[in-house]
N, C-alpha and C positions, 0 to 999 in steps of 0.2 A: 504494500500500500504506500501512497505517497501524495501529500497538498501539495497543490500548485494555489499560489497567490494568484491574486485577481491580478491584471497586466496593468501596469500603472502609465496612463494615457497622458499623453502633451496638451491637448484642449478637452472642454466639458463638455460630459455626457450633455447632447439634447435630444437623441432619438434611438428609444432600443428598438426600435421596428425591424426585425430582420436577425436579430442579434443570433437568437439561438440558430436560423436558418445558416449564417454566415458561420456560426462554428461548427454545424455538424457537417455543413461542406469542407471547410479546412481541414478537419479531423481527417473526414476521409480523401483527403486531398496527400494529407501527410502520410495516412496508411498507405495510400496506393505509390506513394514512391518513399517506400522503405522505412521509414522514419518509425522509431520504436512508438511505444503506446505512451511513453511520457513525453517525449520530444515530440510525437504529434499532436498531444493535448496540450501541450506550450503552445505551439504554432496555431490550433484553435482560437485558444483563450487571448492569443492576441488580434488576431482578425478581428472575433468577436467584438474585440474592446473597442478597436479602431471605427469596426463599424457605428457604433453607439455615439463618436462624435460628428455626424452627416445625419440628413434629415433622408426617410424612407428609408425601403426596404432595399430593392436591387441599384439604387442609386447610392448605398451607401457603404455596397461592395469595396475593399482597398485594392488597389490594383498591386501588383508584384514590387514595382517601383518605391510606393507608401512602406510598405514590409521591410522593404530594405534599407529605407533611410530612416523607420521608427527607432 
């Protein structure tokens, strides 16, 4: 077993619309290219997060670029 901390975001939450969508795609975004089951629930838990400061739901997707310079 193991916590993973909430991902600690650069600007404020204004919109969870989408959230848990955006992390169970990440999730298996990471299962499907390799990434163990903690390393892909890191990589979830921060899309997720990301997501939550954009308004809606598929508009508030991060794209690859955002990930890389959070």
């Amino acid at each position: 077993n193991f916590f993973i901390e909430a991902f600690k975001l650069k600007k404020p939450v204004i919109d969870t619309t989408g959230a848990g969508d955006a992390f169970n795609g990440a999730f298996a975004v990471g299962l499907a290219n390799s990434l163990e089951i903690k390393e892909a629930l890191i990589f979830a838990n921060k899309v997720a997060g990301i997501s939550t400061t954009k308004l809606g739901a598929a508009a508030s997707m991060p794209f690859t670029k955002e990930l890389e310079n959070y």
